[in-house]
Structure formats: C-alpha cells, structure tokens
N, C-alpha and C positions, 0 to 999 in steps of 0.2 A: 752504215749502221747509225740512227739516230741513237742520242741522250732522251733518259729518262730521267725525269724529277718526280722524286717522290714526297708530297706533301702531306704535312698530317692536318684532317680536317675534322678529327672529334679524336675526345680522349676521357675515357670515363674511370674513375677511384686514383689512383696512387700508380704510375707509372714508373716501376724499379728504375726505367732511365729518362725519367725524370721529362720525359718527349713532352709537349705542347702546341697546342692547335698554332698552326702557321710556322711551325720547321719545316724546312725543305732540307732534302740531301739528293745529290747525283748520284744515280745507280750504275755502277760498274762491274766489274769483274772481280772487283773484292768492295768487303764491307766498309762503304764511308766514314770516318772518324766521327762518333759518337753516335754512331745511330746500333741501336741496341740489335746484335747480332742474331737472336730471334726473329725479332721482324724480318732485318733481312734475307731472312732464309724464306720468310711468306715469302716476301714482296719477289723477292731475283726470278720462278719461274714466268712470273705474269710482266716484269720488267724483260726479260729476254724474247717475251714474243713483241713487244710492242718494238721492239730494239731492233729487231730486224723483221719490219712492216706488218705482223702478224695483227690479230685486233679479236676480239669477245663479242660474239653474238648477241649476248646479255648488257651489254653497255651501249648507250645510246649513241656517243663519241667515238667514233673506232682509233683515236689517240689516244685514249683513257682507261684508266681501270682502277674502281676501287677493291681495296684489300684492306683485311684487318691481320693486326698482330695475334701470335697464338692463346695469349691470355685471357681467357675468359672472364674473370674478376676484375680486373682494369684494361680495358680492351683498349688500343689505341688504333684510328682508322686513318690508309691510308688514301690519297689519290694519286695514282703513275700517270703523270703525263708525258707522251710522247712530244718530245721536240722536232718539230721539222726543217729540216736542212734551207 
C-alpha cells in the first residue's frame, strides 16, 4: 500500500480551518491532525484508490488526483499524490 500526500494547491475566501496553499498532510486511515475533517471525508475515497494502485481516467498522472473541499464559498483545492515505494 503506498502513502498519500495531500497538498493544498489553491484556497479561495476564509477557510474555517484556517488551510493554506502549500499544507501538506499524510492520508491515513483516520484524519491527520489539523486538517479539517470535512475535507477529509472528500479527499479519503480518492486517497484509497491511489493507496492501493488504483488511478482516474480523468487525471493526466495516474499518481495524482486533484479534489476540492465541500465548501462552496471558500473552496480549498486539493492535490493527492501517490507515493511510490
């Protein structure tokens, strides 16, 4: 099973947790310390397939995948990189 990193690569209005362009957090089996528990719930199904070699048609990188947080009003955008062993 590779590691995923999830990096934030844009962040528009007022983000309740406070996220900003260039956080990175390890995606695991529970939620990272400080990374807002909304997101995580985007980001964990598209971190679970890259996690175990899975990849998105739609994405040019088949390591990659970007996601956004649920917030429409201050949207923050991720990118899941797959780590390889």
């Amino acid at each position: 099973m590779s590691d995923v990193i999830a990096k934030v690569i844009s962040q528009k209005g007022t983000c309740a947790a406070q996220h900003k362009v260039g956080d990175e957090f390890v995606i695991g089996q529970q939620t990272p310390p400080n990374l807002c528990s909304w997101a995580f719930y985007s980001l964990f199904p598209f971190a679970q397939v890259l996690q175990f070699g899975g990849s998105f048609p739609w994405e040019k990188d088949r390591n990659k995948a970007t996601v956004a947080c649920p917030d429409p009003t201050n949207p923050v955008v991720f990118e899941l990189r797959r780590t390889l062993p």
